[in-house]
N, C-alpha and C positions, 0 to 999 in steps of 0.2 A: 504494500500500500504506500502512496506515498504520503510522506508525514505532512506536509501543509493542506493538502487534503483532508487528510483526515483533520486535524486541528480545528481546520473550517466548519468544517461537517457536523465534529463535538463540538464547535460553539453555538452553533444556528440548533442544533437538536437539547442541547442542555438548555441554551435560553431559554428556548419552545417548554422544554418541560420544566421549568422553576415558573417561567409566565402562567402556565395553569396553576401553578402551587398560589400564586400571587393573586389570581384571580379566586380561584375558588374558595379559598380561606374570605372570610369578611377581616373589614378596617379591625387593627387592633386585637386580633387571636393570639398571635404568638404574647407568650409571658412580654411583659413590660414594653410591650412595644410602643405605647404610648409615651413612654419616657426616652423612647429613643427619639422619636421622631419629632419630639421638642427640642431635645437637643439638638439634633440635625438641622429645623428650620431656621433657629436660632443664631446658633453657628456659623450657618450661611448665611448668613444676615448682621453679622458683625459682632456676636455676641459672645463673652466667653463666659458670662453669668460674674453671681457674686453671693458669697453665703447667703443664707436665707435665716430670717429674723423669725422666730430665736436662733439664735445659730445653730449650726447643727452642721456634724462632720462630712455627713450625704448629701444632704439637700440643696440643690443652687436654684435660688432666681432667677428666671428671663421672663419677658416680653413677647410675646406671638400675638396672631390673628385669631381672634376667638373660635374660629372655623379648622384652627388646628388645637387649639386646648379643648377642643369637645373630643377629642382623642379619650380624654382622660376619664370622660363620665358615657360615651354609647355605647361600650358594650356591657355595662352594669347587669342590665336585664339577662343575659345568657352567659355571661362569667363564672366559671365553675360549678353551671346547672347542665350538663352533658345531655338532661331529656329537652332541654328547652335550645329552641332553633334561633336563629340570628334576626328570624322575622322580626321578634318582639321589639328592637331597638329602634326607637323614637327617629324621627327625619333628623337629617343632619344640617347644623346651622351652617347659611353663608357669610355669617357678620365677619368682617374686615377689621372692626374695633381690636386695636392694640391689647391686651390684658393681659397683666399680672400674672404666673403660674410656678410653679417650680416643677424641676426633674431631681431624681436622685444618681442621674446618670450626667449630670452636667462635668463631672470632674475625671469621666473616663480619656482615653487621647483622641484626638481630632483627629486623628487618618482616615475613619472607615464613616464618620458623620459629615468631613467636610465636604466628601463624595459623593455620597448620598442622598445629604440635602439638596445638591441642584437642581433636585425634582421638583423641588418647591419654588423654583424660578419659573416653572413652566405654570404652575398654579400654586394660590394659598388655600385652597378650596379639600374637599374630599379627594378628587381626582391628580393633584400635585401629590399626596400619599401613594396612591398608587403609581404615579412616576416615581417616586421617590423606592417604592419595590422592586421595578420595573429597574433602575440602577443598579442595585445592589444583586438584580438576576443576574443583569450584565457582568458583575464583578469578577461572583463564583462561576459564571460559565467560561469564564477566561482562562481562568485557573483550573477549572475541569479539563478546559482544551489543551491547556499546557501541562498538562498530565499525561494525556493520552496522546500528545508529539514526543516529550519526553519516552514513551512507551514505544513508539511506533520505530524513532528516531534514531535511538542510542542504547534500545535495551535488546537484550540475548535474550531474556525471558517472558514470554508470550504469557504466563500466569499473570504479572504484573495487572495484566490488563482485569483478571480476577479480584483482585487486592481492592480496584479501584470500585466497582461495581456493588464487592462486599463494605466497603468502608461507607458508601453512600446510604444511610440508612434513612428510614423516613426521617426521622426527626433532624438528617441534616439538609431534606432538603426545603423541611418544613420552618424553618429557621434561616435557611439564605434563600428562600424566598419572601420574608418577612424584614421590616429594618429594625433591624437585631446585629448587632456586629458578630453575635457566634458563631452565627452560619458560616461568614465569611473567612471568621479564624479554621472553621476546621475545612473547609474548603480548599485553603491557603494550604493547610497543615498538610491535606492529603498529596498535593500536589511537592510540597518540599521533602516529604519520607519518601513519595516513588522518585522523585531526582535523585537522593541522598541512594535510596537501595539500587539503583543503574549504578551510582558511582562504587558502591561500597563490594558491590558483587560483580561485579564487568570490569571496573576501570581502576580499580583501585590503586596503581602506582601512575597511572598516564589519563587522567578523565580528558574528552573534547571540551575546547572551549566555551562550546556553546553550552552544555551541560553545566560548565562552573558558572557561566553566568548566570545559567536557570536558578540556581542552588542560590547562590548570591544574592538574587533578585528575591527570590520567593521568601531567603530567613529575612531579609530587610525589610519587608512588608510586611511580614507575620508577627514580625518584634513591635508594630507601630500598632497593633490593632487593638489588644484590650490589655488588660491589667496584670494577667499572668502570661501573654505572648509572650516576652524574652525570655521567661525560664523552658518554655517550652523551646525556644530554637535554643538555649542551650545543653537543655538535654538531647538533640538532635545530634549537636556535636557530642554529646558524650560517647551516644551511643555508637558514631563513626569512628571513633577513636578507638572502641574495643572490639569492632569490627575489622576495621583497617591496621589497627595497632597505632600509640601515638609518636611512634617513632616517623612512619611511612607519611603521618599528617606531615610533621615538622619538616621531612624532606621536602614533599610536596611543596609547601607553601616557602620555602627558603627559592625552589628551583624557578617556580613559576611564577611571572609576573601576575597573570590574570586570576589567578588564586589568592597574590597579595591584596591584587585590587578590592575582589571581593569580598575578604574579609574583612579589609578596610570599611566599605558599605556595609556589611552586616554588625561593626562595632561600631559604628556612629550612629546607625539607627536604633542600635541595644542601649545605647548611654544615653541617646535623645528619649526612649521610650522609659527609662530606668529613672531618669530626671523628672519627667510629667509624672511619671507613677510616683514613685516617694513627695515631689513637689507640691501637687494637686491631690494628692489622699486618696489615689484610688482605689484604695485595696479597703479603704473604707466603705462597711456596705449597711444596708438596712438588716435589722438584727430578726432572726425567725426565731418561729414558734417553738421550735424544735430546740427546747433548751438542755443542759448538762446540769445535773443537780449542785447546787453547794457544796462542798466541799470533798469533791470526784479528784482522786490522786490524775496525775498524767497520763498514767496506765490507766485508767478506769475509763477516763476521756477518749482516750484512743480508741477503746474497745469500743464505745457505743458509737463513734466516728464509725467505725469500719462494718461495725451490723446494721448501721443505716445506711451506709453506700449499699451492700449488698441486697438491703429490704428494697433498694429502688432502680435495682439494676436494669428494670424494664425501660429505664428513662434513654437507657444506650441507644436502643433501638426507636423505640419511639411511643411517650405518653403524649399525646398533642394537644392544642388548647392549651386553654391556662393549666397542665397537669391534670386535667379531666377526661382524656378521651382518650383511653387506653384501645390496644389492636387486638384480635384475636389471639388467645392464648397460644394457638399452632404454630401463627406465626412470628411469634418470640421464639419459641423451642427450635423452631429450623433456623432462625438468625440465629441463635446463639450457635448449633452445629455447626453454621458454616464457618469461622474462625476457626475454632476448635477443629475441625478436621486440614486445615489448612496449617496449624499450629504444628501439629502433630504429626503431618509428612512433613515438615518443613523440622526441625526435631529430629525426624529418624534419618533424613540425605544430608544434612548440615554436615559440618567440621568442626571439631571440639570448640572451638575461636569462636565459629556463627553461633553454632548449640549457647554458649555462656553470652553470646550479645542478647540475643534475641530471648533468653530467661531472664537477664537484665531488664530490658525493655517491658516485658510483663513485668514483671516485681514493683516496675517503677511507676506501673496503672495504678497499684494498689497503695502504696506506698507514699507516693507523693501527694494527692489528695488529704488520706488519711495526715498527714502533717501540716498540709496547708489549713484544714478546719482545725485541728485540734490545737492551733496555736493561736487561734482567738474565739475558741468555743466557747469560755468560759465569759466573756465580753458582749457576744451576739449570736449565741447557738451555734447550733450545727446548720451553715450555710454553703450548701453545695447542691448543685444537680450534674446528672454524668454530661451531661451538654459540655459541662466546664470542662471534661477531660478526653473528651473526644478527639483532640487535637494530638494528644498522646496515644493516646488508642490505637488511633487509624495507623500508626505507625507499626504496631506489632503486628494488623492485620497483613499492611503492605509488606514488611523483609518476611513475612510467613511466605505472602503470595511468592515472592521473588524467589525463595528457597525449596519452593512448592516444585519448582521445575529446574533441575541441574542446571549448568550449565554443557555439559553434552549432550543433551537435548528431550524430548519427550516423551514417551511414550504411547501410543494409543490410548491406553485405559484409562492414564493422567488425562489426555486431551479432551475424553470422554467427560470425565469429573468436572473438567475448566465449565465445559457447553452447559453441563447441567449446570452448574454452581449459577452461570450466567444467567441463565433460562429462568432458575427458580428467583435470583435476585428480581428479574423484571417483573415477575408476577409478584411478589409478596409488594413490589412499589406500587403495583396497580391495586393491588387490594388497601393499602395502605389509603391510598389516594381516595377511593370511593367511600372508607368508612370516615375519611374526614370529612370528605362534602357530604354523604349523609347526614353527620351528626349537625353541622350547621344550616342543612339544607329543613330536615322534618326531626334533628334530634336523634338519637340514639336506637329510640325505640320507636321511630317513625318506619314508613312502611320502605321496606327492602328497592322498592321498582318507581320509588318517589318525580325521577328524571323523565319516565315516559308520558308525565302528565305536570310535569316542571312545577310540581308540588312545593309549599314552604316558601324559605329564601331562597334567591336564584341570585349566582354570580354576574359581575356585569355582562360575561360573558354567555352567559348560560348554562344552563345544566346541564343538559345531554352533549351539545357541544365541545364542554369542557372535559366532559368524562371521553369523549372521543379522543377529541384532540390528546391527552396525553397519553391516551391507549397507543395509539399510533406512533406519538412519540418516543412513550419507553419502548417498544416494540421494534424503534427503528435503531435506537442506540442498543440492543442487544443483538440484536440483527448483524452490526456493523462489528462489536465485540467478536461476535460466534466468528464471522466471516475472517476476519485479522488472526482469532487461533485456531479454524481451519487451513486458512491457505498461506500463512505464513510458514515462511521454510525452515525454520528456528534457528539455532543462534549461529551466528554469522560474525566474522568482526568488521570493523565498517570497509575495511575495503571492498570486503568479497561481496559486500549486500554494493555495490555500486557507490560508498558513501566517500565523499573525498574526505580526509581529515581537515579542518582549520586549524591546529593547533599547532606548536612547536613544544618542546621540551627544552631547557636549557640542560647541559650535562649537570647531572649532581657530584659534588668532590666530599 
């Protein structure tokens, strides 16, 4: 295939299917999105806010359009009521009046809001929010695309393209298609673990240059987006360093110009984002309900940190809504197989070096969370959802996927396992997809065949429509997966697949 083809191809098909997500979902579903998209309008509009009186560590004051602060109060009526449809929610105001409001997300970094807000240049109205979704599709489908060129381009392993399909789970696309910066962090994220595992399993003493910049480009954007991004592109480095070894880093980056460069971008972006973070209190949050009793030892903290990640593991995949609108049970049980089987070949062809990266990299899902709440648990509860750690996640799916298939090549009965893995990823997305329009369409318990009669609430685009339109969609980007790990002729080094190198090597002494 060729790689700018295909790149194309994933972005007009990934757009296509986040735009249904964008549509179908009503204003305001995803958790606080409301607070995002004041900050964004805001933002865009010259604002950087300023504590909010009583003061308080979260909350900033700004200014909007009344016709964007009614964000905050329409979807009250079917918030956290999974049987109740989005019908219920009052018309929306067009007042232009300036007023008064606050966000609790004012103090997060401006990378992924200054963006996104430009949708509010095109309207201040209801329908600028939907531009303002309609950006942020744009974003993550860039980064999809440059995931699957990276794939297509520089990688020996045709699983990869597995990795990518299993990492996309509902809840991330239910999230970057909503403005929500999360989406866009694990989006980001999925696309900088499949560069990192080309480099780390293919290239490991000589990467193409274009690969270093992918890598460069991608940790420097993913450091700017939220409050825990740079720990995350630092443990990306870790995990290459025990991969690669940090000896072969250090060579690398002494030898090569375009490795310095990089990394030069990825530590001014780390130190810019590490400055806003400590500067601006972002890692201050709103305190949940979910509190740790008085006088709970460390250990004791930890432990109930860790049996509450695990009570809400279903969030990995995907609780949607505001945490109300759970998937069918099957299909959580087959998401979670599909990792775990991919883990576990990837495990038994590994090399003692991969074997201990790649148990690293899990230990560190678990691990790292668990310390990040239980070091201010006792201040503002136990504040997390696995959204937050998605970003790491996808990483163990992705060197699973990449280890999933040698590098001497395939097998049939592997190649066989890729198509199913694909096949079944596109259907659990399409079922995902229907039980979400359902629930806001007639609700939960509303009637199964609601779209043949455009029953309830109906997207601006419509109902049947919408259900089409991303049938066909997810259908056509599995279609294209299947077709890449049939008729691809597997691993190849770039010459022999026709690729000229750009790169140079300086000698190492």
């Amino acid at each position: 295939m060729n790689p700018r083809g295909v790149f194309l191809a994933v972005l007009i098909l990934s757009f296509l299917s986040l735009a249904c997500w964008s549509f179908a979902d009503p204003l305001v579903a995803a958790p606080d999105e409301q607070a995002h998209i004041i900050r964004a309008v805001a933002l865009d509009h010259g604002q950087l806010g300023h504590r909010a009186t009583p003061t308080s560590k979260v909350q900033v004051s700004v200014s909007v359009p009344a016709s964007i602060n009614e964000s905050k109060f329409w979807m009250n009526c079917w918030r956290f009521h999974a049987k109740v449809s989005a019908l219920c929610s009052p018309a929306w105001t067009t007042s232009a009046t300036m007023v008064s409001t606050t966000t609790h997300v004012g103090h997060y970094p401006p990378f992924y809001y200054a963006l996104v807000g430009t949708g509010s240049y095109v309207s201040e109205q209801r329908g600028g929010i939907y531009w303002m979704r309609l950006v942020s599709d744009a974003m993550s489908a860039v980064m999809l695309a440059l995931c699957a060129y990276v794939a297509v381009r520089w990688s020996r392993r045709r699983s990869l393209i597995v990795g990518l399909f299993v990492s996309l789970t509902p809840v991330t696309l239910f999230l970057a298609s909503s403005v929500n910066p999360s989406g866009f962090e694990i989006t980001t994220a999925i696309c900088l673990w499949t560069a990192a595992a080309v480099y780390a399993l293919d290239y490991p003493t000589n990467p193409p240059r274009g690969l270093v910049v992918v890598i460069g480009a991608t940790a420097s954007i993913l450091a700017l987006v939220r409050g825990l991004s740079p720990l995350w592109v630092a443990l990306v480095g870790v995990v290459l360093a025990i991969f690669v070894g940090p000896s072969q880093l250090v060579r690398l980056v002494r030898a090569r110009r375009d490795v310095q460069y990089a990394l030069a971008a990825v530590c001014l972006c780390g130190l810019f984002a590490v400055w806003w973070i400590f500067s601006q209190g972002t890692l201050n949050v709103l305190a949940s309900h979910v509190r740790v009793p008085r006088g709970a030892s460390e250990l004791q903290t930890m432990r109930l940190v860790a049996d509450h990640l695990f009570s809400r593991i279903r969030e990995s995949v995907g609780v949607l809504g505001w945490l109300d609108t759970p998937m069918p049970t099957a299909l959580y049980l087959v998401w979670y197989a599909l990792p775990l089987i991919l883990l576990g070949v990837a495990l038994a062809r590994s090399t003692w070096r991969q074997r201990v990266a790649l148990a690293t990299l899990v230990a560190l899902i678990v691990v790292v969370p668990v310390i990040v709440i239980s070091r201010r648990a006792h201040e503002v509860g136990i504040v997390w959802q696995w959204r937050d750690a998605l970003p790491l996640v996808v990483g163990a799916v992705i060197f699973s996927a990449g280890l999933f298939e040698s590098s001497g090549g395939s097998n049939v009965v592997r190649r066989r396992v890729a198509v199913a893995i694909v096949a079944t990823v596109a259907l659990l997305q399409a079922v995902a997809f229907y039980v979400n329009l359902r629930r806001y369409a007639v609700g939960v318990q509303g009637p199964h065949l609601f779209f043949l009669r455009n029953q309830g609430w109906s997207p601006p685009t419509g109902q049947f429509l919408t259900l089409a339109t991303y049938g066909l969609v997810t259908a056509s980007l599995a279609a294209l997966a299947i077709l890449w790990l049939v008729t691809s002729q597997g691993p190849l080094d770039p010459v022999a697949r026709g690729v000229r190198p750009t790169w140079r090597e300086r000698p190492t002494i």
